[in-house]
KEFIKE-459330 format. One record per atom (N, C-alpha, C): residue number from 1; x, y, z; residue in three letters; atom name. Coordinates in pm, whole numbers, plus 50000, padded with zeros to 5 digits. Atoms other than C-alpha are relative to their C-alpha. Last residue first. Layout:
// KEFIKE-459330
   roro    east   north      up   mimar   dodren
    NUM       X       Y       Z     ALA       CA
...
END
This chain:
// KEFIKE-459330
   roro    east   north      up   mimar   dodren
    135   49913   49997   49844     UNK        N
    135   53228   35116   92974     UNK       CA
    135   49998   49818   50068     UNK        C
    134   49897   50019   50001     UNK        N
    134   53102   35123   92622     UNK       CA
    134   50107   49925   50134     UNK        C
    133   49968   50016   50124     UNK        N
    133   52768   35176   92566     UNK       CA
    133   50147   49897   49981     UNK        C
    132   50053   50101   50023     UNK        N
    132   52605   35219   92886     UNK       CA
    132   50059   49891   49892     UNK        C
    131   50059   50082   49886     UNK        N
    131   52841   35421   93075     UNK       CA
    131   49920   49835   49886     UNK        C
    130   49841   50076   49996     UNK        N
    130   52952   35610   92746     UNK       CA
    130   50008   49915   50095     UNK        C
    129   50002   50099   50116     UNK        N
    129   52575   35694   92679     UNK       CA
    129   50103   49919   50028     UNK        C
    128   50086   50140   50025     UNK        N
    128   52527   35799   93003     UNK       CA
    128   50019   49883   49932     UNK        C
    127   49936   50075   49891     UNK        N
    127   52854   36030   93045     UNK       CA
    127   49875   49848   49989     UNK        C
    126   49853   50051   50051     UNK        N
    126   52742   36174   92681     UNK       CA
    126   50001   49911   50095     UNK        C
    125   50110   50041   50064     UNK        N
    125   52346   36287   92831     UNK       CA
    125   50162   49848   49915     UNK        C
    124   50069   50104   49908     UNK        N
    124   52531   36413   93140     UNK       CA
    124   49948   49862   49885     UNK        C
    123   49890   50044   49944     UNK        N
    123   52766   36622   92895     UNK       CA
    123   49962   49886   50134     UNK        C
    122   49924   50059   50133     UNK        N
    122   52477   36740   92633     UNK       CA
    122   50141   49930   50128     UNK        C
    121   49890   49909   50062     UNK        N
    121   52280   36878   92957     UNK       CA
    121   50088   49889   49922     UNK        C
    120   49895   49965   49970     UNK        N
    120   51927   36691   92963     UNK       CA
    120   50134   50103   49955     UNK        C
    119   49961   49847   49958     UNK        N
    119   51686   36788   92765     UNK       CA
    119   50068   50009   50120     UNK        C
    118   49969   50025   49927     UNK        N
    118   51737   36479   92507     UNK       CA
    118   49984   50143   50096     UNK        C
    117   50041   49899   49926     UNK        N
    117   51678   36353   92202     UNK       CA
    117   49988   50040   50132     UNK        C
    116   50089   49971   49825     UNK        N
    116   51849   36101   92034     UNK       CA
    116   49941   50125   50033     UNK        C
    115   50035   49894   49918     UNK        N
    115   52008   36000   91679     UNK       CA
    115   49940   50003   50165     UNK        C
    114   50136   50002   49959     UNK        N
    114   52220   35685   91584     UNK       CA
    114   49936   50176   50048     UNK        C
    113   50032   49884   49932     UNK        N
    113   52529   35713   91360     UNK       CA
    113   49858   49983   50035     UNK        C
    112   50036   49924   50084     UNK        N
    112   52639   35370   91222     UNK       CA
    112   49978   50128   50123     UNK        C
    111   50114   49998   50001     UNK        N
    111   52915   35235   91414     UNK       CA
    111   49877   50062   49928     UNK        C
    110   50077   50008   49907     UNK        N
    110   53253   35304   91437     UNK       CA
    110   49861   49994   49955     UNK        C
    109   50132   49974   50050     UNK        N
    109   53577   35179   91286     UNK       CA
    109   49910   50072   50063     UNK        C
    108   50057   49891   49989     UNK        N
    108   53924   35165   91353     UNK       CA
    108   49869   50049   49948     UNK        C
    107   50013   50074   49860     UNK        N
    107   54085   34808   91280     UNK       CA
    107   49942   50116   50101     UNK        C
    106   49871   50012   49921     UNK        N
    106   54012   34934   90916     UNK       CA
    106   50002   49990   50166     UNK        C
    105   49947   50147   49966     UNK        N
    105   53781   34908   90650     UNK       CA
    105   50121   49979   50058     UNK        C
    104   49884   50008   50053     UNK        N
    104   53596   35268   90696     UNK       CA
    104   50042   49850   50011     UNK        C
    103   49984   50150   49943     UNK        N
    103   53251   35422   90761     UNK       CA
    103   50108   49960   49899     UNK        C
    102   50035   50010   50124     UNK        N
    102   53252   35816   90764     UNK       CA
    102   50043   49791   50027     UNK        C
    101   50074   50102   50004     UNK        N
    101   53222   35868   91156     UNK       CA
    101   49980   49909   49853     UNK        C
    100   49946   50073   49927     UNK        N
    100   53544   36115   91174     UNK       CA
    100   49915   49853   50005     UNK        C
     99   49895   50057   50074     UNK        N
     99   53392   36265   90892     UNK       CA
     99   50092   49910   50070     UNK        C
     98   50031   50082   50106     UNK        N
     98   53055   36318   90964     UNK       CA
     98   50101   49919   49954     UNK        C
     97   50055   50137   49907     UNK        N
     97   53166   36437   91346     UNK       CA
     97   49961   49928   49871     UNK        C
     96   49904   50066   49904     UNK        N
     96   53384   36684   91165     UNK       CA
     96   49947   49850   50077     UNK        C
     95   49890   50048   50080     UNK        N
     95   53137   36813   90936     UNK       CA
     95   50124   49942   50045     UNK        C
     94   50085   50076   50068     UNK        N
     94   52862   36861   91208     UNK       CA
     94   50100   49926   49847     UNK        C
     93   50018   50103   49913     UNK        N
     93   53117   37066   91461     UNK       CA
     93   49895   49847   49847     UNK        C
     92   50112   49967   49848     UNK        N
     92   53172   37332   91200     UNK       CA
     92   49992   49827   50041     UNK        C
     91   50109   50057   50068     UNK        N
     91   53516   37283   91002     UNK       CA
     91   49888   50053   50128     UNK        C
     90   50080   49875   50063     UNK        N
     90   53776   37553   91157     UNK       CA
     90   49863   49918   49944     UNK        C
     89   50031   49908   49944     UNK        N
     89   54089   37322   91129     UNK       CA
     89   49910   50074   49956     UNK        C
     88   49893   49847   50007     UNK        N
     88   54121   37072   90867     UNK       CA
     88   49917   50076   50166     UNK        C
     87   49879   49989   50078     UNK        N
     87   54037   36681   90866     UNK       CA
     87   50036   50101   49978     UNK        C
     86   50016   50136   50088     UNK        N
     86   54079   36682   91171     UNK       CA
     86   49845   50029   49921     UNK        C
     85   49996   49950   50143     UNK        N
     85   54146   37002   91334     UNK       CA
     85   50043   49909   49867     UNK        C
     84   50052   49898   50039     UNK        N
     84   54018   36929   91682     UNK       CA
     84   50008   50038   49830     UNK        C
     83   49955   49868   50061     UNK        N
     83   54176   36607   91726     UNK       CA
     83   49874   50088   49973     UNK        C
     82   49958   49892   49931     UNK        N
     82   54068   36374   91991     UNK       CA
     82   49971   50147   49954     UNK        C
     81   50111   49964   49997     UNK        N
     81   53950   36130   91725     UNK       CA
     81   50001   50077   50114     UNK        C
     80   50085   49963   50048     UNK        N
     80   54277   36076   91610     UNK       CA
     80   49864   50076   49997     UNK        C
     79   49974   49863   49978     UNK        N
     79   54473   36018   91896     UNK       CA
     79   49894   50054   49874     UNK        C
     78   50124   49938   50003     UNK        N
     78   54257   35682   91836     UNK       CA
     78   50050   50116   50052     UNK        C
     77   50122   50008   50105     UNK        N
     77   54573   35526   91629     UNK       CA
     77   49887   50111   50058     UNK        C
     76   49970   49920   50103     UNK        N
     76   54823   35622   91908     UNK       CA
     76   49890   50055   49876     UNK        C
     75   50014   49854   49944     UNK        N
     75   54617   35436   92154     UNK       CA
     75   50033   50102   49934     UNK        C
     74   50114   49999   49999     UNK        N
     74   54601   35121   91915     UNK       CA
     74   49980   50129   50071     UNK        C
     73   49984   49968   50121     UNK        N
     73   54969   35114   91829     UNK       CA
     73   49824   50075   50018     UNK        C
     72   49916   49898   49961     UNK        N
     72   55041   35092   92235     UNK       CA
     72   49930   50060   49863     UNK        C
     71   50039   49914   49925     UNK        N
     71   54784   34802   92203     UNK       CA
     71   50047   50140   50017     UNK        C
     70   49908   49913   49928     UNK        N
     70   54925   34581   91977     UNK       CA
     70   49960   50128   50038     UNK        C
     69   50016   49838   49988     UNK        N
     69   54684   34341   91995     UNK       CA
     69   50144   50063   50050     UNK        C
     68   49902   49933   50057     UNK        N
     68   54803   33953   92002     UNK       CA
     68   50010   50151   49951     UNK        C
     67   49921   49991   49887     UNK        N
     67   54567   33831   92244     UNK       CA
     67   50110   50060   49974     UNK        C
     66   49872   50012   50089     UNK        N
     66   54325   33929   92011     UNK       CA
     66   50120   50017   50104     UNK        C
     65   50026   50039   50138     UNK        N
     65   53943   33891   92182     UNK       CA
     65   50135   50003   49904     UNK        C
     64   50082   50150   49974     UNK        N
     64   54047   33840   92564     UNK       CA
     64   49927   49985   49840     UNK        C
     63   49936   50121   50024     UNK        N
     63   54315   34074   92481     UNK       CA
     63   49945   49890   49971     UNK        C
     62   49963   49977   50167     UNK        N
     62   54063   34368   92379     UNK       CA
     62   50146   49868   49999     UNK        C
     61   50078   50069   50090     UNK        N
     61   53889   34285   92687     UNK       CA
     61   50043   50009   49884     UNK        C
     60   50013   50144   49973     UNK        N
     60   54205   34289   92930     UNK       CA
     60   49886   49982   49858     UNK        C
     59   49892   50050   50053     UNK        N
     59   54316   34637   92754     UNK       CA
     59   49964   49838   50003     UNK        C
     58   49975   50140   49876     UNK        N
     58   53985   34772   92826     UNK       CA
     58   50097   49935   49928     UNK        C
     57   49924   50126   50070     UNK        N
     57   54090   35091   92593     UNK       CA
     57   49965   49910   50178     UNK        C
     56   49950   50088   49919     UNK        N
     56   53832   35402   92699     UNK       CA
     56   50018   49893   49958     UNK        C
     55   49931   50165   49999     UNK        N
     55   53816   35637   92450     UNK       CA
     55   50014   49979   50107     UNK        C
     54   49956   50074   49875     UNK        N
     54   53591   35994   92474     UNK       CA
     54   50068   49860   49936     UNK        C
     53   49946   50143   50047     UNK        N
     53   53517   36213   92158     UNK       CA
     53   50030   49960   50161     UNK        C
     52   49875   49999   49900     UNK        N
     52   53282   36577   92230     UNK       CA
     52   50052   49810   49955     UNK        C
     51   49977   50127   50034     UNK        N
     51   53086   36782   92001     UNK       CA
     51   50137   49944   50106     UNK        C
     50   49901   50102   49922     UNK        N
     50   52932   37065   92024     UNK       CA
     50   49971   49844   49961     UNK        C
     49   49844   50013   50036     UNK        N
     49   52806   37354   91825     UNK       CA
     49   50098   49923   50084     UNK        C
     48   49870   49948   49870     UNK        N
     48   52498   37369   92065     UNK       CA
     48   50119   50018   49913     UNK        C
     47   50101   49839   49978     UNK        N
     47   52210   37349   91758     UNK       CA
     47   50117   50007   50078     UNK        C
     46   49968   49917   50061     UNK        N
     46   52459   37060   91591     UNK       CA
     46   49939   50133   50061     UNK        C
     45   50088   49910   49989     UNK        N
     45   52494   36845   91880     UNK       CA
     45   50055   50124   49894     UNK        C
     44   49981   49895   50094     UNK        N
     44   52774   36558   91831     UNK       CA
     44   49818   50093   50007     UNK        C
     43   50124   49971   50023     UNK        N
     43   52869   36259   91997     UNK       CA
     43   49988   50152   50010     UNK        C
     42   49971   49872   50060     UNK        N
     42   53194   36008   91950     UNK       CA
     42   49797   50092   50049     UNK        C
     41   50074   49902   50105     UNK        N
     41   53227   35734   92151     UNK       CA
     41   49979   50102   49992     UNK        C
     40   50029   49873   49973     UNK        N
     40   53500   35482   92272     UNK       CA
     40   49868   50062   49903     UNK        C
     39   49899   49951   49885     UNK        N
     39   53605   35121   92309     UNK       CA
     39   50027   50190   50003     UNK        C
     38   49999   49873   49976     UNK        N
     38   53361   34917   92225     UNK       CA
     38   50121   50044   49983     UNK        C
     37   50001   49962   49864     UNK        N
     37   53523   34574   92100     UNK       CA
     37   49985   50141   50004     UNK        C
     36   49910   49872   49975     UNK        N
     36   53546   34393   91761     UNK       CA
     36   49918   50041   50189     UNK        C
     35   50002   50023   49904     UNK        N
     35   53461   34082   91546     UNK       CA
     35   50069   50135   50092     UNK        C
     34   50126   49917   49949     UNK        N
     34   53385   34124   91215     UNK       CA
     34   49977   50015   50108     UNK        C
     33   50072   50031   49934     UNK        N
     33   53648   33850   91125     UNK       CA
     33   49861   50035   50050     UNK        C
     32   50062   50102   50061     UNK        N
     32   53781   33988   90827     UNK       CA
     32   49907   49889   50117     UNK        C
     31   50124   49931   50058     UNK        N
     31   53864   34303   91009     UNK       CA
     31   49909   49853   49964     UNK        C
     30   49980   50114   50117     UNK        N
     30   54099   34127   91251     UNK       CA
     30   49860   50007   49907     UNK        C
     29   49924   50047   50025     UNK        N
     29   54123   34368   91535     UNK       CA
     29   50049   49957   49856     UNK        C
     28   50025   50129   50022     UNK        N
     28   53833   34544   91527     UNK       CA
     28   50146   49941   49944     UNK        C
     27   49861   50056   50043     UNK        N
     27   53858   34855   91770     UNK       CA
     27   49932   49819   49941     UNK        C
     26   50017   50128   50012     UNK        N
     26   53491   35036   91796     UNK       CA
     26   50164   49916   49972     UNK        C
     25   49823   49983   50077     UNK        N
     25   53418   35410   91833     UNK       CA
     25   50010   49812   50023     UNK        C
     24   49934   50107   49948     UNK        N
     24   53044   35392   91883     UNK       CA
     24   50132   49994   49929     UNK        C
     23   49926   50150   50051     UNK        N
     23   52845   35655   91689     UNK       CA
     23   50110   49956   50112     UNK        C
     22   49850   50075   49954     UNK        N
     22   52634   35948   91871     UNK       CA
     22   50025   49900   49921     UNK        C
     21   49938   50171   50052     UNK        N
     21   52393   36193   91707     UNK       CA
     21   50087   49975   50070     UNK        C
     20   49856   50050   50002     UNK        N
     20   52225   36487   91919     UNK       CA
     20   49994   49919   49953     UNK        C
     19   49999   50105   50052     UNK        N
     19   51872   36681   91919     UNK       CA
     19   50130   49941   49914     UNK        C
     18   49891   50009   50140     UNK        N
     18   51884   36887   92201     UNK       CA
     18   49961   49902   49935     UNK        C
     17   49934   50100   50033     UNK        N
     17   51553   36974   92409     UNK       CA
     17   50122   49989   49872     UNK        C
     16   49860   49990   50049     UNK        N
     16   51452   37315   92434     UNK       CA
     16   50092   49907   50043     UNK        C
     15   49931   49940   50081     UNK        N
     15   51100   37267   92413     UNK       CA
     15   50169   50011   49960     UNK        C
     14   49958   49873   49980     UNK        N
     14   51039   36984   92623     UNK       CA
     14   50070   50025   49890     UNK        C
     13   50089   49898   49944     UNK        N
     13   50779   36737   92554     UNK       CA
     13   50101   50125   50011     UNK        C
     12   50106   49951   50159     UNK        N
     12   51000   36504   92327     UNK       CA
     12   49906   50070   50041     UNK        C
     11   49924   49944   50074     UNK        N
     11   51294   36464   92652     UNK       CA
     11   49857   50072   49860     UNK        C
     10   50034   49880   49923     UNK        N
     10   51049   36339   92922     UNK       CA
     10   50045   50112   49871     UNK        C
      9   50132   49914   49960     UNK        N
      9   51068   36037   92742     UNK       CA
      9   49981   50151   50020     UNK        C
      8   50057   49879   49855     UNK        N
      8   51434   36021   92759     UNK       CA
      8   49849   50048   49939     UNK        C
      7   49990   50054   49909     UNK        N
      7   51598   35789   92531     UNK       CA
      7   49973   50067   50104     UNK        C
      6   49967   49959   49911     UNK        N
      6   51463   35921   92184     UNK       CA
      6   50054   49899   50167     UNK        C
      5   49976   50088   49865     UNK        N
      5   51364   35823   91887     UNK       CA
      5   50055   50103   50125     UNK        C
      4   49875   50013   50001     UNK        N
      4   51211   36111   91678     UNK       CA
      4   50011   49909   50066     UNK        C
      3   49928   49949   49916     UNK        N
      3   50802   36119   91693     UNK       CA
      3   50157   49953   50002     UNK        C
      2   49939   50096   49917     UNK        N
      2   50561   36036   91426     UNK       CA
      2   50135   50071   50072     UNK        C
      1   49865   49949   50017     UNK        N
      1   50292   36274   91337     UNK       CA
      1   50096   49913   50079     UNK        C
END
């Protein structure tokens, strides 16, 4: 029987382990390039009904790839993935994180959706990812 991925060992022995998706929020300047920069992620537990978005804009690294970023436009832009009642109010957590992750051709992208497992708490397990991932 083959076993889920996971980043916590410890995690596929215990019972009441979560099993969470995250995607990579991603700014790509100049689509046609393919070229782009963390810069926040999304991650989503359907058994908990949670889901939480984080951005952090490295302004210097998003110069050091488009020196010409307009940055102000770019914070505005990821109010987006903040929102609660995107695209309506009331969706359950799992339709919201599908849709905010739906893959798009615009300087706003993110990543495919990876799974994990984990029996940590869903907000240690986030601060990791966003540490490793992004930060």
């Amino acid at each position: 029987m083959s076993q889920l991925p996971t980043n916590n060992a410890r995690a596929v022995q215990a019972p009441d382990a979560n099993l969470y998706e995250y995607a990579v929020i991603r700014y790509v300047p100049r689509v046609e390039r393919e070229e782009f920069v963390n810069i926040g992620l999304i991650m989503m537990c359907k058994r908990r009904r949670w889901l939480r978005c984080e951005i952090r804009i490295n302004e210097e690294r998003i110069r050091s790839l488009c020196p010409s970023a307009d940055v102000a436009l770019l914070r505005r832009q990821v109010a987006l993935f903040g929102r609660r009642d995107v695209p309506e109010p009331g969706l359950p957590v799992e339709e919201t994180y599908r849709w905010l992750t739906a893959a798009k051709s615009a300087i706003l992208q993110t990543s495919a959706s990876h799974p994990g497992l984990s029996a940590a708490p869903m907000d240690d397990t986030f601060a990791r990812l966003l540490a490793e991932l992004v930060e």
